[in-house]
Backbone as CSV, one residue per row, in Angstrom:
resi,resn,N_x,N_y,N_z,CA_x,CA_y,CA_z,C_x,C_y,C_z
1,UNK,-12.656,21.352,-1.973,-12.160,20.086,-1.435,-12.429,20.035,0.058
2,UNK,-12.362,18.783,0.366,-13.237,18.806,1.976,-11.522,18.029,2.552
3,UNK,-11.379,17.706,3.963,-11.207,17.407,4.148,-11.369,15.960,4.934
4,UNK,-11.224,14.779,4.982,-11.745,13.955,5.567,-10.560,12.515,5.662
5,UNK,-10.219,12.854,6.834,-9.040,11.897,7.678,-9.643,10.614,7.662
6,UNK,-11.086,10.273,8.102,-11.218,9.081,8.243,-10.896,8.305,6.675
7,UNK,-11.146,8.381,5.700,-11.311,8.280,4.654,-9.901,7.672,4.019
8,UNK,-9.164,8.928,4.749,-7.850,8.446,4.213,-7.539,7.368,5.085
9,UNK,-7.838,7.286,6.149,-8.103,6.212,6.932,-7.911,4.827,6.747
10,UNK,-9.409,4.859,6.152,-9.655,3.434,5.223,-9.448,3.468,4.163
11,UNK,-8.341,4.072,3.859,-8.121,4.116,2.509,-6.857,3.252,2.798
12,UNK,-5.780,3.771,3.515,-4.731,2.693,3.890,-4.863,1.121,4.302
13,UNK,-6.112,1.278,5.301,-6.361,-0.196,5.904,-7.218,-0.724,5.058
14,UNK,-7.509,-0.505,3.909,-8.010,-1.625,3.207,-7.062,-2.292,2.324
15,UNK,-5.694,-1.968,2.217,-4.789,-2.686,1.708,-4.723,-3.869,2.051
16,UNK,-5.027,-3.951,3.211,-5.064,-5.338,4.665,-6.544,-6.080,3.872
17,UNK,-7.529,-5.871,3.070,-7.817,-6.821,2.570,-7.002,-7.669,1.632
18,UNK,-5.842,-7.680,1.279,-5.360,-8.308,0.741,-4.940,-9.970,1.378
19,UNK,-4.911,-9.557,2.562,-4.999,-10.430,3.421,-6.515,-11.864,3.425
20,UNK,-7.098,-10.998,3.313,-8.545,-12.097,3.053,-8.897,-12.706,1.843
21,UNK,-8.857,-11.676,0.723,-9.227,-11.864,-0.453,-7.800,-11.769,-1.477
22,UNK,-6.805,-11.491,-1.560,-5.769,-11.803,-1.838,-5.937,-10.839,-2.754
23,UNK,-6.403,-10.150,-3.148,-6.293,-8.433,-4.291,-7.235,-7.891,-4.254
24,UNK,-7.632,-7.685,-3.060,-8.816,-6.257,-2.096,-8.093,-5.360,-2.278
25,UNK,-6.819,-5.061,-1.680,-5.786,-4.718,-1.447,-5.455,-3.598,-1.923
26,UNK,-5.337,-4.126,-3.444,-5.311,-3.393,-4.548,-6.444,-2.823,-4.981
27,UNK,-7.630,-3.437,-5.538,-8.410,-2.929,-6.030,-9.032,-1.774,-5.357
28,UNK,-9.802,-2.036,-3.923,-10.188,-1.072,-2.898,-9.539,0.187,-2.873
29,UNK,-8.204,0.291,-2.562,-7.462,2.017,-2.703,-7.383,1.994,-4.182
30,UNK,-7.441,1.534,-5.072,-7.359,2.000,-6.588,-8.747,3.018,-6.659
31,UNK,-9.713,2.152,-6.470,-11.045,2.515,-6.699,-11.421,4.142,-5.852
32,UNK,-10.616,3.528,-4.016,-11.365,5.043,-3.277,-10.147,6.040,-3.690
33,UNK,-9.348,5.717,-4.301,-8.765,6.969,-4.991,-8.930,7.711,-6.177
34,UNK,-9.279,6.506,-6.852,-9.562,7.620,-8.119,-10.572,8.037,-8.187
35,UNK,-11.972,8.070,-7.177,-12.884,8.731,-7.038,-13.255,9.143,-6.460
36,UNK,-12.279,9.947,-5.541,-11.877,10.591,-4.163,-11.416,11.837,-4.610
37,UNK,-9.816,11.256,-5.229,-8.808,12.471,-5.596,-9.046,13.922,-5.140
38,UNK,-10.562,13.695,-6.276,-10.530,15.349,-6.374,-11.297,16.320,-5.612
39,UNK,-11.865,14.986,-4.432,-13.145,15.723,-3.382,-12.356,15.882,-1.909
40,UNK,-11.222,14.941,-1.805,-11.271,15.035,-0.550,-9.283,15.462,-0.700
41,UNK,-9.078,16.586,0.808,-7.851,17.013,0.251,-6.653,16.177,0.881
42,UNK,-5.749,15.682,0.040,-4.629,15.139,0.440,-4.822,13.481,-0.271
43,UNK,-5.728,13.187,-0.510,-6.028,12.337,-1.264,-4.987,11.371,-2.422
44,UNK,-5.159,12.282,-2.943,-4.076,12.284,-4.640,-3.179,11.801,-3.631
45,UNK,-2.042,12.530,-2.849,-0.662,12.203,-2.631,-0.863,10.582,-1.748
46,UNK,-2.085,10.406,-0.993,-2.151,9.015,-0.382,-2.185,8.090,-1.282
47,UNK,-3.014,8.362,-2.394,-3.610,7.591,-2.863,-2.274,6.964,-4.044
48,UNK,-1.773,7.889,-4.478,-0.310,7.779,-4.989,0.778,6.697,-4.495
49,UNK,0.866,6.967,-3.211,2.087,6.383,-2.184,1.269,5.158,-1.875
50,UNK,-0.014,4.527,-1.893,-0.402,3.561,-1.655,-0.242,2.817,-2.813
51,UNK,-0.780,3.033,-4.265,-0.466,2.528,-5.417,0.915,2.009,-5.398
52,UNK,2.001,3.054,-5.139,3.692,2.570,-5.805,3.792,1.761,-5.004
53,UNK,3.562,1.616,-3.207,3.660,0.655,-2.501,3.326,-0.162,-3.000
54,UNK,2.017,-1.073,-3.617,1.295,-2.208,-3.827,1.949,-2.207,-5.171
55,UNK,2.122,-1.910,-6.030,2.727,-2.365,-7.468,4.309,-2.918,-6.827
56,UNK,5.404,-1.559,-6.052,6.324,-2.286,-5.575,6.648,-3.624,-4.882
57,UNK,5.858,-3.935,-3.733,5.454,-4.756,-3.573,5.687,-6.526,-4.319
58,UNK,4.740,-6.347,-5.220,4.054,-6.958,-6.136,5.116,-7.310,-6.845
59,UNK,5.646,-5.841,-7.757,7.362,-6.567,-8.169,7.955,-7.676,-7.086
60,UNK,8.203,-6.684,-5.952,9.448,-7.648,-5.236,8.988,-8.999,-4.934
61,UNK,7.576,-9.374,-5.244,6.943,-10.741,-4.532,7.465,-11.714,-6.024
62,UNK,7.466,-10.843,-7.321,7.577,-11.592,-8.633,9.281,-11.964,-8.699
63,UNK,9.812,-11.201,-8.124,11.395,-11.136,-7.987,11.528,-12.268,-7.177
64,UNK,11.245,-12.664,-5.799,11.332,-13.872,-4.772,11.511,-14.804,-5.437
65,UNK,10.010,-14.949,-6.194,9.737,-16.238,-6.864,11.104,-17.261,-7.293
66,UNK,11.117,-16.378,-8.487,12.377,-17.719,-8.853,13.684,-17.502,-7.740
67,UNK,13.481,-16.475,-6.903,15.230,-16.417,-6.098,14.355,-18.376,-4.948
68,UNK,13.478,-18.478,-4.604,13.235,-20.132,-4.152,13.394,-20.808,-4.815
69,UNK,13.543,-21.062,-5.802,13.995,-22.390,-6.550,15.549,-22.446,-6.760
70,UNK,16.082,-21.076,-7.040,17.482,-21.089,-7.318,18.400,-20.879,-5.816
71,UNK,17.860,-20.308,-4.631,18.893,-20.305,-3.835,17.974,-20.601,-2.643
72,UNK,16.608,-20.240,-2.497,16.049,-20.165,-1.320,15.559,-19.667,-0.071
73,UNK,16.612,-18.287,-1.084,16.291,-16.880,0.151,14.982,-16.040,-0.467
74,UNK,14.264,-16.701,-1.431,13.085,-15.883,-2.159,12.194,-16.210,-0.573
75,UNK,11.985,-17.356,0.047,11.194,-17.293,1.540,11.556,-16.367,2.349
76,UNK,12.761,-15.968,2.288,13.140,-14.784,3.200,12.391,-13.827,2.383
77,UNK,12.574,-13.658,1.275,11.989,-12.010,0.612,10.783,-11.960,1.019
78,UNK,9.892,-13.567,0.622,8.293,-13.178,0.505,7.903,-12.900,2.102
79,UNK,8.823,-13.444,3.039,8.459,-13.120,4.814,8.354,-11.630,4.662
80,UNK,9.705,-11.062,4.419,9.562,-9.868,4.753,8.259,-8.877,4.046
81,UNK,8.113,-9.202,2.813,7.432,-8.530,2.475,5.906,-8.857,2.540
82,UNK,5.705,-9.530,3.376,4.470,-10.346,4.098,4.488,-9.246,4.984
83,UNK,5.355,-8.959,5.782,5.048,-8.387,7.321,5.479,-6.831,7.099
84,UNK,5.868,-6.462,5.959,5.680,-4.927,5.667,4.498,-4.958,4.962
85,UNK,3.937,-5.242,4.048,2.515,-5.235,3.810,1.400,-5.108,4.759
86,UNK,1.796,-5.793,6.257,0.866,-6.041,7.349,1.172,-4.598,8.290
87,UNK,2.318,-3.972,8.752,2.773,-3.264,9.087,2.512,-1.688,8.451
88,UNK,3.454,-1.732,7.319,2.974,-0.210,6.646,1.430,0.152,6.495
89,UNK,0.726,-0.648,6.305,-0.692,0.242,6.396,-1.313,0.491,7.434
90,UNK,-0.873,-0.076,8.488,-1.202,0.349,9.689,-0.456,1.673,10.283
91,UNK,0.406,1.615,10.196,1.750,2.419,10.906,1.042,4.210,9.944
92,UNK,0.951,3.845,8.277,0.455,5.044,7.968,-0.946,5.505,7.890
93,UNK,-1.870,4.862,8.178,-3.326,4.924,9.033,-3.303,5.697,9.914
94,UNK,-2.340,5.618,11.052,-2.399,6.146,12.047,-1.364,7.503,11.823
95,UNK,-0.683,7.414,10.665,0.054,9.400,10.549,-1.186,9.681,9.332
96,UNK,-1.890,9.036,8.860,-3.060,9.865,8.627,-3.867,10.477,9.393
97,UNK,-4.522,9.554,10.237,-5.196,10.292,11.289,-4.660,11.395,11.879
98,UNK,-3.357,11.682,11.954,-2.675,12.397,12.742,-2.829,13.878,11.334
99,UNK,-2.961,13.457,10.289,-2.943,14.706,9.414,-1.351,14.863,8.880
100,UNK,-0.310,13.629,8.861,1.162,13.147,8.552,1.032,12.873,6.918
101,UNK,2.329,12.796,6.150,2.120,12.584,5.280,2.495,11.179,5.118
102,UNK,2.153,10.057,4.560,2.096,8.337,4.166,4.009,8.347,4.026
103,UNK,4.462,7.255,4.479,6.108,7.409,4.035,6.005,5.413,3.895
104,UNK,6.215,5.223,2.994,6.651,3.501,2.668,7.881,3.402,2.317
105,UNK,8.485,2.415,3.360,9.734,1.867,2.561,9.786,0.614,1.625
106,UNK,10.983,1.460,0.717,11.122,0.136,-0.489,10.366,0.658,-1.383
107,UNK,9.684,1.451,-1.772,8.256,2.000,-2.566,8.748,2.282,-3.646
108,UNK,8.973,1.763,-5.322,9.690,2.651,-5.975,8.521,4.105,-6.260
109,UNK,8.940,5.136,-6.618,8.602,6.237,-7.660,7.711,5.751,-9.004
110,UNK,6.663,4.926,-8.828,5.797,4.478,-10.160,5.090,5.467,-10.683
111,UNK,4.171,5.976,-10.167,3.118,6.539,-10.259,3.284,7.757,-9.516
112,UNK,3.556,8.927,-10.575,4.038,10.299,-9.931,2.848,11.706,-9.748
């Protein structure tokens, strides 16, 4: 196994295509992980903590939904979880680089 920081790198900040293409996001770290995993080291555990993030996520955006029609604080949910989506992959980009391990809040335990 090699090591290679940049990698894990862009492995976080391409979540932030989600931003352009609206499920880069996802697909991009699905893809450089599962055909990474087993070459580059530390991989697996990023690639892990990026998945439960984006599925969690994803729940809590399906959860909002109907809380806007019934009370209206689902705009509060989808803000926040607008600007942790924009935030966490940056914030753990940079404790990658550092050789840190990925920490997301809110993330459930999906994918172990």
């Amino acid at each position: 196994m090699r090591q290679d920081r940049s990698l894990l790198v862009i492995t976080h900040l391409s979540q932030l295509l989600d931003l352009v293409t609206g499920f880069g996001g996802f697909v991009v770290p699905l893809i450089l992980w599962l055909t990474q995993r087993e070459q580059v080291l530390a991989m697996d555990n990023h690639g892990k903590s990026i998945m439960n993030f984006q599925i969690s996520m994803f729940i809590y955006a399906i959860v909002c939904i109907p809380l806007i029609l019934l009370f209206g604080v689902g705009i509060l949910g989808l803000i926040v979880i607008g600007i942790l989506c924009l935030v966490f992959p940056i914030i753990n980009a940079i404790k990658a680089s550092n050789g840190e391990e990925p920490s997301y809040p809110l993330s459930m335990d999906i994918i172990r």
